[in-house]
C-alpha positions in Angstrom: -11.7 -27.6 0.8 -11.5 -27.3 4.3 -8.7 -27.7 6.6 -8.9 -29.5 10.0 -7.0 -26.7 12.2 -7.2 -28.3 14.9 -6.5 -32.2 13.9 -3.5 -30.3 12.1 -2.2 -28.6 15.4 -2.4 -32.3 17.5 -0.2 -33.5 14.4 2.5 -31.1 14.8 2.3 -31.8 18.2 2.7 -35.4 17.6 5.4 -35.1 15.4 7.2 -33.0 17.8 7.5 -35.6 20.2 4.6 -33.9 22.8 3.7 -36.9 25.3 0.2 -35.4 26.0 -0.5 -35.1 22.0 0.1 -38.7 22.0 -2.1 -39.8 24.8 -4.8 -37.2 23.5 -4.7 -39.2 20.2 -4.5 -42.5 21.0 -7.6 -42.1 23.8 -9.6 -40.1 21.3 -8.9 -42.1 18.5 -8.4 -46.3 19.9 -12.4 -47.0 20.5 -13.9 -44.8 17.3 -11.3 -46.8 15.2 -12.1 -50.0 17.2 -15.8 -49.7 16.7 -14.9 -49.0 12.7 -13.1 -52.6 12.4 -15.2 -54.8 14.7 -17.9 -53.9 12.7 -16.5 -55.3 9.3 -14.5 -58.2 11.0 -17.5 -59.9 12.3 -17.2 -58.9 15.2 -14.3 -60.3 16.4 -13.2 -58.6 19.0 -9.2 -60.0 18.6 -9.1 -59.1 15.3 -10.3 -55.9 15.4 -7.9 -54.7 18.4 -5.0 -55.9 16.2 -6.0 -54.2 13.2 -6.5 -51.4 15.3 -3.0 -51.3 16.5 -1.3 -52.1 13.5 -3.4 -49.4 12.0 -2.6 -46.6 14.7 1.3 -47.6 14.2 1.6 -47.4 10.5 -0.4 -43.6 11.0 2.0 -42.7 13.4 4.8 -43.7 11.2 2.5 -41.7 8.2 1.8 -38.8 10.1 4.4 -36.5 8.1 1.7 -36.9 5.4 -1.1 -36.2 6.4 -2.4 -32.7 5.0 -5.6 -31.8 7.7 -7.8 -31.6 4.4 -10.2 -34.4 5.9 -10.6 -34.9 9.1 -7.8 -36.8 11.1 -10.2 -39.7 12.1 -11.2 -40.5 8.4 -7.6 -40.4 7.6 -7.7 -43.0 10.2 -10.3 -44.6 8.7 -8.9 -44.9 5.2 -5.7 -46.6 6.9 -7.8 -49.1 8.7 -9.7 -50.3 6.3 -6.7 -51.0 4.5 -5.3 -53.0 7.3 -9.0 -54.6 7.8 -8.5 -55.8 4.1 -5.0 -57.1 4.1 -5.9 -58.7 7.9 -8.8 -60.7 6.2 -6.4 -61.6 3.0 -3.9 -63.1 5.7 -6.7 -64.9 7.7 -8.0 -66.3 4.1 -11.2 -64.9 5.6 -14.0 -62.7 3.6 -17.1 -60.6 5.2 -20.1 -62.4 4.2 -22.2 -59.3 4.7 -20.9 -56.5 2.0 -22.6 -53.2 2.2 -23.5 -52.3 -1.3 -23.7 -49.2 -3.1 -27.1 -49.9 -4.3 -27.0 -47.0 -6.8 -24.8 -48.6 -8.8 -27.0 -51.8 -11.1 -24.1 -53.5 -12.4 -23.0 -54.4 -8.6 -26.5 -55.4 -6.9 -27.3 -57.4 -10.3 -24.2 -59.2 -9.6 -25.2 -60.0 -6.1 -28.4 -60.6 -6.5 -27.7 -63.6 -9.4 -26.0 -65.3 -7.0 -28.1 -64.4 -3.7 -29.1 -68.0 -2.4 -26.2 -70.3 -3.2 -27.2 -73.5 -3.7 -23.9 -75.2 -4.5 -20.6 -75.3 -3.3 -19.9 -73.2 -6.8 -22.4 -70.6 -6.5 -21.5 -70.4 -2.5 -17.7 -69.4 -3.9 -18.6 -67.0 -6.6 -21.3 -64.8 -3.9 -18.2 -64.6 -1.6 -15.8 -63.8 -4.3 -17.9 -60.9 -5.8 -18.9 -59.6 -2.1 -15.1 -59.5 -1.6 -14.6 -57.9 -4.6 -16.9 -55.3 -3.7 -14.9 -54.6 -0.8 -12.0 -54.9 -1.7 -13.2 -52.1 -4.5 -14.4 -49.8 -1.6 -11.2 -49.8 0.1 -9.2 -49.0 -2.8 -10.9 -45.5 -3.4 -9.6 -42.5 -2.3 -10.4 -42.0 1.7 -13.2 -39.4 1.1 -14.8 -41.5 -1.8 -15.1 -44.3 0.5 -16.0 -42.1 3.6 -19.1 -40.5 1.6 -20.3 -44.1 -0.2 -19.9 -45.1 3.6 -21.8 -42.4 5.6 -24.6 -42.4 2.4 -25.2 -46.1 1.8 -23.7 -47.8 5.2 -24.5 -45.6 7.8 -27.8 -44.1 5.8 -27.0 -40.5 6.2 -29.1 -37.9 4.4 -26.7 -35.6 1.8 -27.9 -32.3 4.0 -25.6 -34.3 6.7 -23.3 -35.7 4.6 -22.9 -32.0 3.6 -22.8 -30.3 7.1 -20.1 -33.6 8.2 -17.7 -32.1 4.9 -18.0 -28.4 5.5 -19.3 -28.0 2.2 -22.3 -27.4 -0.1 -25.6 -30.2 -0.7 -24.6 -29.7 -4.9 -21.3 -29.8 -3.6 -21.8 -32.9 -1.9 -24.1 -34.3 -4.8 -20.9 -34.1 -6.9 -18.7 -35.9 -4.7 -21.2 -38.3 -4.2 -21.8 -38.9 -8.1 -17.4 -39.0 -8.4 -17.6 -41.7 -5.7 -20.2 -44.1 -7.2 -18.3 -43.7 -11.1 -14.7 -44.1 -8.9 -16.3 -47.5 -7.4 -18.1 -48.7 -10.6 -14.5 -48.1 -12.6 -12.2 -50.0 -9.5 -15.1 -52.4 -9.1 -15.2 -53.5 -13.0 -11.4 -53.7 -13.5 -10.9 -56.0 -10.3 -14.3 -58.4 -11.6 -12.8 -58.6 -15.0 -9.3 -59.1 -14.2 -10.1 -62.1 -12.2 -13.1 -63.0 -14.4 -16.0 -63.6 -11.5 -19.0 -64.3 -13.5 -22.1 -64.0 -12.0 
């Protein structure tokens, strides 16, 4: 597994109390992590600067744990997209457009069932399993949801996937294959415990 030297030498730094440190993170880090939330908020530009904030706080307040075995901008990530999820469950607001891991049948058949609402009903239950599928993405650990992410959101090849990690193509094959059985197990108990039928 690598380790991030360098991500781990800024957090030392940071936790240290080093003035720079902190200016060197929160310039290299405020518009990646900005670009991450805007892009699942809808683009609402509001709401993604305070998620952004909230989400650069609680790090700092998290940076004691933070190991360098991914790299400190996913670790990022992972707490963001926790903060994107509990943002939209305070606004009472869902994404209507869901990525989907489109390797996994039991998902997209879901989906697609309910692809054209034509009733106020039907218009509940696509939202409520496209939330569910999000909300099941967020829960994985950070480099299950960064991999199903770079693969199926951001289309990247497993070569690059593989080169991004440090780390082998059958290397990366595996992780990939943990990822989509992780999602299709957190996915599954969420839709049955609250019983979205399709």
């Amino acid at each position: 597994m690598p380790v991030y030297l360098d991500d781990k030498r800024l957090v030392k730094q940071l936790l240290a109390g080093d003035q720079k440190a902190f200016d060197r993170f929160f310039e290299e880090n405020f518009a990646r992590l900005y670009r991450f939330a805007i892009a699942r908020l809808s683009d609402d530009p509001e709401a993604a600067r305070e998620v952004v904030q909230i989400a650069l706080t609680r790090a700092v307040r998290k940076l004691h744990t933070f190991r360098a075995e991914s790299a400190l901008f996913t670790w990022l990530c992972a707490i963001c997209r926790n903060e994107i999820s509990d943002w939209l469950a305070r606004q009472g607001r869902y994404r209507e457009h869901i990525v989907l891991v489109e390797d996994l049948p039991e998902v997209q058949a879901a989906v697609d069932s309910i692809q054209a609402p034509d009733s106020p009903e039907r218009h509940y239950q696509r939202v409520e399993v496209l939330r569910l599928i999000q909300v099941a993405l967020d829960r994985l650990p950070a480099k299950y949801g960064d991999v199903l992410e770079w693969k199926y959101v951001e289309g990247h090849s497993v070569k690059e996937i593989s080169e991004r990690l440090g780390i082998g193509p059958e290397a990366t094959q595996s992780l990939l294959a943990r990822a989509k059985r992780a999602f299709a197990d957190v996915y599954s108990t969420l839709s049955e415990a609250t019983m979205v039928q399709p």
